[in-house]
LOLO-277545 format. One line per 2 residues: number of its first residue (from 1); for each residue x, y, z of C-alpha. Coordinates in nm, 2 decimals, m for minus. Example, Ala and Ser with C-alpha at 12.3 -4.5 7.8 and 13.67 -1.06 7.14 Angstrom:
// LOLO-277545
1) 1.23,m0.45,0.78  1.37,m0.11,0.71
// end
This chain:
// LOLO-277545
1) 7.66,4.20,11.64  7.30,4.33,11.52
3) 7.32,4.67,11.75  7.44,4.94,11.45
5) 7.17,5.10,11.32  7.29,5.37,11.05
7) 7.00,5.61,11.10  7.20,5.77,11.38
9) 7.48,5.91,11.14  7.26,5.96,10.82
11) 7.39,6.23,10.61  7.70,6.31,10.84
13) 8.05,6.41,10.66  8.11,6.03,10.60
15) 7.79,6.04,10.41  7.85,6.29,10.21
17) 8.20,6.16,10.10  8.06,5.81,10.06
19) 7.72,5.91,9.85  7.95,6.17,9.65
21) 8.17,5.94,9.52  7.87,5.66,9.46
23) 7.69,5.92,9.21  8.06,5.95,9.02
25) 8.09,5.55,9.00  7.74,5.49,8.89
27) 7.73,5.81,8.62  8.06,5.68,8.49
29) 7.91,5.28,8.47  7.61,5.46,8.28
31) 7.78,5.62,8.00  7.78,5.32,7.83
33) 7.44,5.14,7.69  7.52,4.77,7.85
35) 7.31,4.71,8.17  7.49,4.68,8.51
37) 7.43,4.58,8.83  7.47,4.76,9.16
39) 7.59,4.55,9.45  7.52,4.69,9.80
41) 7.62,4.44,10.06  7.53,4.62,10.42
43) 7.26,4.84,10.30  7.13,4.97,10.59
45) 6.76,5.10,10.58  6.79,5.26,10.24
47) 6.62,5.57,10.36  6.64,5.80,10.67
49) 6.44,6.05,10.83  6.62,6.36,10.98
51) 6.39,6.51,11.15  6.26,6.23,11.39
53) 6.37,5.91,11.55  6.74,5.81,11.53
55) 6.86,6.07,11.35  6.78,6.38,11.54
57) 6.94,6.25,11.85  7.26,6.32,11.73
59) 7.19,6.55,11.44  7.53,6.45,11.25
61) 7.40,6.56,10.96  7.41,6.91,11.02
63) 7.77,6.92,11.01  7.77,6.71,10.69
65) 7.50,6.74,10.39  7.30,7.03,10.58
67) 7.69,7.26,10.55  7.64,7.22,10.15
69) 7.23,7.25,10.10  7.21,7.62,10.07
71) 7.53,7.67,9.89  7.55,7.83,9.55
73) 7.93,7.77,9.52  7.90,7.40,9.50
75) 8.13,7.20,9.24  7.98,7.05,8.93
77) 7.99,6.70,9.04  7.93,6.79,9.45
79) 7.59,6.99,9.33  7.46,6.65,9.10
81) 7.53,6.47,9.50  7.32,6.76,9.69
83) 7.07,6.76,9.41  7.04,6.41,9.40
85) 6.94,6.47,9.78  6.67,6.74,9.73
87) 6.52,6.56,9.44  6.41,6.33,9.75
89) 6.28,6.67,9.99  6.03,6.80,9.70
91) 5.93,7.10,9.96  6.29,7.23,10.01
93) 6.32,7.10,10.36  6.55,6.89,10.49
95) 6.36,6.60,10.58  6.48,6.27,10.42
97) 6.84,6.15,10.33  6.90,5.87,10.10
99) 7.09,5.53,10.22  7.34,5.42,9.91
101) 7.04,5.21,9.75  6.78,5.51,9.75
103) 7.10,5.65,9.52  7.18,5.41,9.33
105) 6.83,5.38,9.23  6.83,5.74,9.11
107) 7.07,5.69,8.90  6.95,5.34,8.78
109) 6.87,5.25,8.45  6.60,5.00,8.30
111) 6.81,4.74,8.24  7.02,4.77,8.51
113) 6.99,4.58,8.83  6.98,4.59,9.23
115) 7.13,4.34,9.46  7.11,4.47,9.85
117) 7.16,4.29,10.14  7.14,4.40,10.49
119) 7.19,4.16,10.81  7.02,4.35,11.09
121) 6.61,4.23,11.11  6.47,4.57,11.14
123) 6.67,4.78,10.89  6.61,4.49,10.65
125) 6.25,4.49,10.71  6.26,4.89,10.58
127) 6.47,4.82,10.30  6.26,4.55,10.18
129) 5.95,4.76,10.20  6.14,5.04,10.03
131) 6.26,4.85,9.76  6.08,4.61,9.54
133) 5.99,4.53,9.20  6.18,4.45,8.91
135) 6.53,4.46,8.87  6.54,4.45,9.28
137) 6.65,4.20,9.54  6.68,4.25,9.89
139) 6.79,4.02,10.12  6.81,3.96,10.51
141) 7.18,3.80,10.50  7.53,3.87,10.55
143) 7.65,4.08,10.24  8.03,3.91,10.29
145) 7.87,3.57,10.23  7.61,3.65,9.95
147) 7.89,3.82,9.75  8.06,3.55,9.62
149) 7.72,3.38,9.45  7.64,3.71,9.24
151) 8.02,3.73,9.10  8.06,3.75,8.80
153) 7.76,3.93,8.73  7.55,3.80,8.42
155) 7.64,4.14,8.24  8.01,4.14,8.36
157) 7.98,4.46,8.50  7.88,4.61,8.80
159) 7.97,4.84,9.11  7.98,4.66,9.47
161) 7.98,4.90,9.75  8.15,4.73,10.08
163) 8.00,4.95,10.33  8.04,4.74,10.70
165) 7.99,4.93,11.00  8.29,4.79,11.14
167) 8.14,4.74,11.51  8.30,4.41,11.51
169) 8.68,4.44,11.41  8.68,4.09,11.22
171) 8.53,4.31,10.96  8.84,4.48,10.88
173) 8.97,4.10,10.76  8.63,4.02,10.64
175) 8.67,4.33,10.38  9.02,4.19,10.25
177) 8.85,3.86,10.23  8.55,3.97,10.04
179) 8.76,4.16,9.77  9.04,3.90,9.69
181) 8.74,3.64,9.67  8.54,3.92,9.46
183) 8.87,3.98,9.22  8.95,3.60,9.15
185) 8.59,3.57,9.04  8.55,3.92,8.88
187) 8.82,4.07,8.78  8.74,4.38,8.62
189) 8.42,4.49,8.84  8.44,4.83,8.99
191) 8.46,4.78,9.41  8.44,5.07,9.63
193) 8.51,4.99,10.01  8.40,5.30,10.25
195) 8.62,5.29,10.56  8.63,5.48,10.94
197) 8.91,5.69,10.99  8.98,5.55,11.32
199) 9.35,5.56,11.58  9.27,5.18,11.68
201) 9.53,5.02,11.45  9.33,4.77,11.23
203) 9.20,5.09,11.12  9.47,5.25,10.97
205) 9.57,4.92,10.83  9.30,4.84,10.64
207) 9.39,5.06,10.35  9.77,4.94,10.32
209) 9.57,4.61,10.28  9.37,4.73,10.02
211) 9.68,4.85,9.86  9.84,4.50,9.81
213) 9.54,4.30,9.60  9.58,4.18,9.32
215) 9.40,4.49,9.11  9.54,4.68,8.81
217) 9.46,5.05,8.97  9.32,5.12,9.29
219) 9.21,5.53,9.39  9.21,5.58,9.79
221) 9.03,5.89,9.94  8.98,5.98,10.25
223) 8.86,6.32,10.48  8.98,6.41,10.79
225) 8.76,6.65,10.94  8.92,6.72,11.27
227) 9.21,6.65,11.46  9.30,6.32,11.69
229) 9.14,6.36,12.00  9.31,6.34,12.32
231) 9.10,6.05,12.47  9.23,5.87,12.14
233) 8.82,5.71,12.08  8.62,5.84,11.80
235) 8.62,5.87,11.39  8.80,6.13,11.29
237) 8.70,6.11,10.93  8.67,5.84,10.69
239) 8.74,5.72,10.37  8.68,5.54,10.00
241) 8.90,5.27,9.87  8.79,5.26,9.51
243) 8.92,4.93,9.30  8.89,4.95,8.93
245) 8.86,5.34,8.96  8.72,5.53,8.63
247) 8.98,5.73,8.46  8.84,6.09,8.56
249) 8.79,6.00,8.94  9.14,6.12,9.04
251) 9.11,6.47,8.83  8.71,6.49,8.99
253) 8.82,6.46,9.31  9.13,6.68,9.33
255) 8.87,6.97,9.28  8.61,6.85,9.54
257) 8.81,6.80,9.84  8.94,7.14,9.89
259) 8.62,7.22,9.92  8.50,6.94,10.15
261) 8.79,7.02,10.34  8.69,7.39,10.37
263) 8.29,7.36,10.44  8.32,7.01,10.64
265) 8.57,7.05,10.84  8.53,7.14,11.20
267) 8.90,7.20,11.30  9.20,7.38,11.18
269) 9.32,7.02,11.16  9.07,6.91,10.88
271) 9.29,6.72,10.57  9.24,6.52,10.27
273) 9.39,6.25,10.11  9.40,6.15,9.76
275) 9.60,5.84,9.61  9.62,5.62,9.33
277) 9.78,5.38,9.17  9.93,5.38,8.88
279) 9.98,5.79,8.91  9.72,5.95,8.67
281) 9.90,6.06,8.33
// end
């Protein structure tokens, strides 16, 4: 199924969890001075305008990144996200939001790498004229399949962000597969698995899934930004399943999503949830 194009949600509440929690991953991988590599296996377009084309249809983003742009109140590590974003609107207006590679490469170093892959013709076509030069390769493929021949990655470490759009529900066991493949061949790499929050019940599975691989800690996040609706269709909110979690990530978070909770959500029904395992100290 080639119909999901991720333009039409760009910078929507599940944006802003997702890229929020990619700058945290990526800063923490940077601390130390050995490369890395940065694994993106449904990239989408890399790069979205908001103020044309798919995008503006639906407008999602103004209740997600536009709710935190003009805020002076912001958290430490929500305002290095939002900045991150207007670094790419030079003007002040909100015209461009960054796909997960247009973040990662922000935060990027010289000796680090880029491996993105993206499936769907058009969106790859994009990407690939986005992104190019050294350190960089994009790929029209099927992230899933091209995982396994990049792990372990020549510097052993790396972040691999399993971002499917789920429009087909084998992807729910395709994300289980991918990681339990992933782990046997690497171990200690740091996977972070964005998820819909969903009532159709491979859905709410997927993170008690998650939960039973074969990983020394795991960090599970999620925001609810409404309420179930009656009908019982549409996301809800969404989540991160974080594999190999840094240290901090728990303590970062337990900060930010009050707030996210508060400035996102658009019910009194709005919730987060924050898990991991083993219990931080």
């Amino acid at each position: 199924m080639l119909s999901y194009r991720h333009a039409f949600h760009a910078g929507n509440h599940a944006d802003v969890l997702k890229h929020f929690i990619e700058v945290q991953l990526l800063r923490y991988l940077a601390q130390k001075d050995k490369p890395f590599w940065y694994i993106d296996t449904h990239a989408g377009a890399g790069c979205y305008a908001l103020d044309s084309g798919y995008a503006a249809q639906n407008a999602e983003y103004e209740s997600g990144i536009a709710r935190l742009w003009d805020r002076d109140d912001l958290p430490e590590s929500l305002a290095d996200y939002v900045a991150l974003v207007k670094h790419i609107n030079p003007d002040g207006q909100m015209k461009l939001y960054p796909g997960s590679p247009l973040v990662a490469q922000a935060l990027l170093r010289d000796g680090d790498r880029m491996r993105l892959f993206e499936l769907h013709p058009s969106d790859s076509e994009i990407l690939q004229q986005n992104f190019s030069g050294q350190g960089v390769l994009v790929q029209t493929a099927d992230g899933f399949g091209a995982l396994k021949s990049l792990l372990p990655p020549p510097p052993r470490r790396a972040l691999v962000l399993i971002d499917p759009p789920y429009e087909d529900k084998q992807d729910y066991q395709r994300v289980v597969s991918a990681l339990k493949e992933g782990l046997k061949r690497f171990p200690s790499g740091v996977y972070a698995v964005w998820y819909p929050q969903l009532q159709r019940s491979d859905a709410r599975q997927l993170p008690e899934q998650l939960k039973q691989l074969p990983v020394k800690s795991w960090l599970n996040v999620a925001l609810s930004v409404q309420g179930l609706s009656m009908d019982g269709f549409g996301m809800h909110g969404s989540g991160m399943f974080i594999l190999n979690p840094p240290w901090n990530l728990h303590g970062v978070l337990q900060q930010v999503m009050p707030y996210l909770v508060r400035h996102l959500g658009q019910d009194a029904h709005a919730s987060f949830t924050l898990e991991q395992n083993p219990q931080p100290g």
